[in-house]
C-alpha positions as CSV (number, residue, x, y, z in Angstrom):
1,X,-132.3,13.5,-185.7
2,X,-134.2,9.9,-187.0
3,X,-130.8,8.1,-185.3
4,X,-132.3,10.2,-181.7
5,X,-135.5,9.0,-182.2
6,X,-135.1,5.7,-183.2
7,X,-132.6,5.2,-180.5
8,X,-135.6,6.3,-177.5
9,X,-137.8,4.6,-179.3
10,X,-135.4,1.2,-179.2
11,X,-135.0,1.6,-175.2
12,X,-138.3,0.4,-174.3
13,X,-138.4,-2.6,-176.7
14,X,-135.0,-3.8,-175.3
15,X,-136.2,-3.3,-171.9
16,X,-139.7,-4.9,-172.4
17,X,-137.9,-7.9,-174.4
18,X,-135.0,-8.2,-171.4
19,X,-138.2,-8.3,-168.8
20,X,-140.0,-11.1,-171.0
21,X,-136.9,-13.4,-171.2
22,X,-136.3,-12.9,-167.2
23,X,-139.7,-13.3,-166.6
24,X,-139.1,-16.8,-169.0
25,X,-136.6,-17.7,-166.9
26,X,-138.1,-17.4,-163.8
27,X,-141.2,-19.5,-165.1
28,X,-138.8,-22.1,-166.5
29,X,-136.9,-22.3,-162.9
30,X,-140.1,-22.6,-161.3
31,X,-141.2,-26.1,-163.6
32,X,-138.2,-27.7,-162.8
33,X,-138.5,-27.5,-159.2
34,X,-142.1,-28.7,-159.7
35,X,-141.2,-31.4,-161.7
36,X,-138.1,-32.3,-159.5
37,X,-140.7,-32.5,-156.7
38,X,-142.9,-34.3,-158.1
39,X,-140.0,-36.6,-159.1
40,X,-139.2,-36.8,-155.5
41,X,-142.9,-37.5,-154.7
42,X,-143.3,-40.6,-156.6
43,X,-139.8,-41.9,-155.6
44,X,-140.8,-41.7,-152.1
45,X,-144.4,-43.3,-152.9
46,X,-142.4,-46.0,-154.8
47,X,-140.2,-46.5,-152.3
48,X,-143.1,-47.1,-150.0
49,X,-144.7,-49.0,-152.3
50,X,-148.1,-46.9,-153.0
51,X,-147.5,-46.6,-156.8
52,X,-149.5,-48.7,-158.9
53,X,-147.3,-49.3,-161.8
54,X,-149.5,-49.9,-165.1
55,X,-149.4,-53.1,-166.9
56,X,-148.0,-53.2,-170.4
């Protein structure tokens, strides 16, 4: 009987944990695309010569 309800009450915390990670995932995916375009961006403004580089 406690192994039943310990068992329906595990189902929603592994699902709600499996949606969190995804949902991680997702958000991780979507900062390295960012950050690859804003790579890209500033090698095309470099390449064009509109970056001011800062003095050391």
């Amino acid at each position: 009987m406690i192994i039943e309800i310990l068992a329906i009450l595990a189902i929603p915390a592994i699902a709600s944990t499996a949606f969190l990670l995804g949902q991680k995932s997702v958000e991780s995916r979507e900062n390295a695309a960012y950050r690859a375009g804003l790579q890209d961006g500033y090698e095309e403004a470099a390449r064009e010569n509109k970056v001011v580089r800062m003095a050391r």
